[in-house]
N, C-alpha and C positions, 0 to 999 in steps of 0.2 A: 351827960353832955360830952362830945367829944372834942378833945382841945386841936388846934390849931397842929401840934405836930402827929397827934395821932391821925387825923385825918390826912396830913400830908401823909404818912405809911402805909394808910391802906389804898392811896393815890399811886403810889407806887408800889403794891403790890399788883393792884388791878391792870397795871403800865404789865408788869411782867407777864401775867394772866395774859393781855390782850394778845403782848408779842410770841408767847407760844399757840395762841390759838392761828394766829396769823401765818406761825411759820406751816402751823398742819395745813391752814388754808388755802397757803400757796401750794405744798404737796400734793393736793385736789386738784387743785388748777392745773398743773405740770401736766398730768398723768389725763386727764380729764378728752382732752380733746379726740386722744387716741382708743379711748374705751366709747367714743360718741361716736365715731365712725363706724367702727364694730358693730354698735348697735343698729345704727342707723342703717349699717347694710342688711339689716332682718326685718325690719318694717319698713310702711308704705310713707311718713311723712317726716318731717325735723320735728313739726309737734309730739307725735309717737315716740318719736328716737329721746324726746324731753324728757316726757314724762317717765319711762324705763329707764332714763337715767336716775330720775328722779327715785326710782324704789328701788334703785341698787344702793348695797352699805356704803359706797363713796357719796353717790346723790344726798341720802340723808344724811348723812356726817357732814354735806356741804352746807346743806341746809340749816342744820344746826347749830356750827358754826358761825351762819351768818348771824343768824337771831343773836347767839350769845357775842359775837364784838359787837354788836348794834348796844345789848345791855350794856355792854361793860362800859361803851362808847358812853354813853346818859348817864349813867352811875356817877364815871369820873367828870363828866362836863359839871356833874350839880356836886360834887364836894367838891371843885375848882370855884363855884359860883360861893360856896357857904364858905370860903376859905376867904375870897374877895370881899362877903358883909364882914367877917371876923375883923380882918383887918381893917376896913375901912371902922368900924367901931372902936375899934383900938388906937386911933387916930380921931377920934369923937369928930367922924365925918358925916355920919348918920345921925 
């Protein structure tokens, strides 16, 4: 079982993990709009222009990205939650 401060350190590693995944994410984003138009200028719709964004290495890496802060997002909400029974237990609130 894991105690109260070890679960706070892997709280704050996941913190760190999130903020580098964020800062590449924003990197994406930056650069993203300029590589959409390019695209866009070779096909016929914004949907087309999406989806070939989409199976370019920035697209998937965007993608990815997303999925993983969403985990890491749940991850830390539910050992923030298991850290709020601890204590409230520790407090024989429960």
């Amino acid at each position: 079982m894991n105690t109260p401060h070890l679960l706070a350190e892997e709280r704050l590693q996941l913190s760190a993990d999130y903020q580098k995944l964020s800062d590449e994410y924003a990197d994406i984003l930056r650069f993203k709009p300029a590589k959409w138009i390019l695209i866009r200028q070779n096909v016929k719709s914004d949907m087309q222009a999406e989806r070939e964004w989409q199976r370019s290495a920035e697209g998937n890496r965007e993608q990815i990205i997303k999925i993983q802060l969403k985990a890491l997002e749940k991850k830390m909400s539910g050992i923030r939650s298991y850290l709020d029974v601890l204590n409230g237990e520790s407090r024989n609130m429960y």
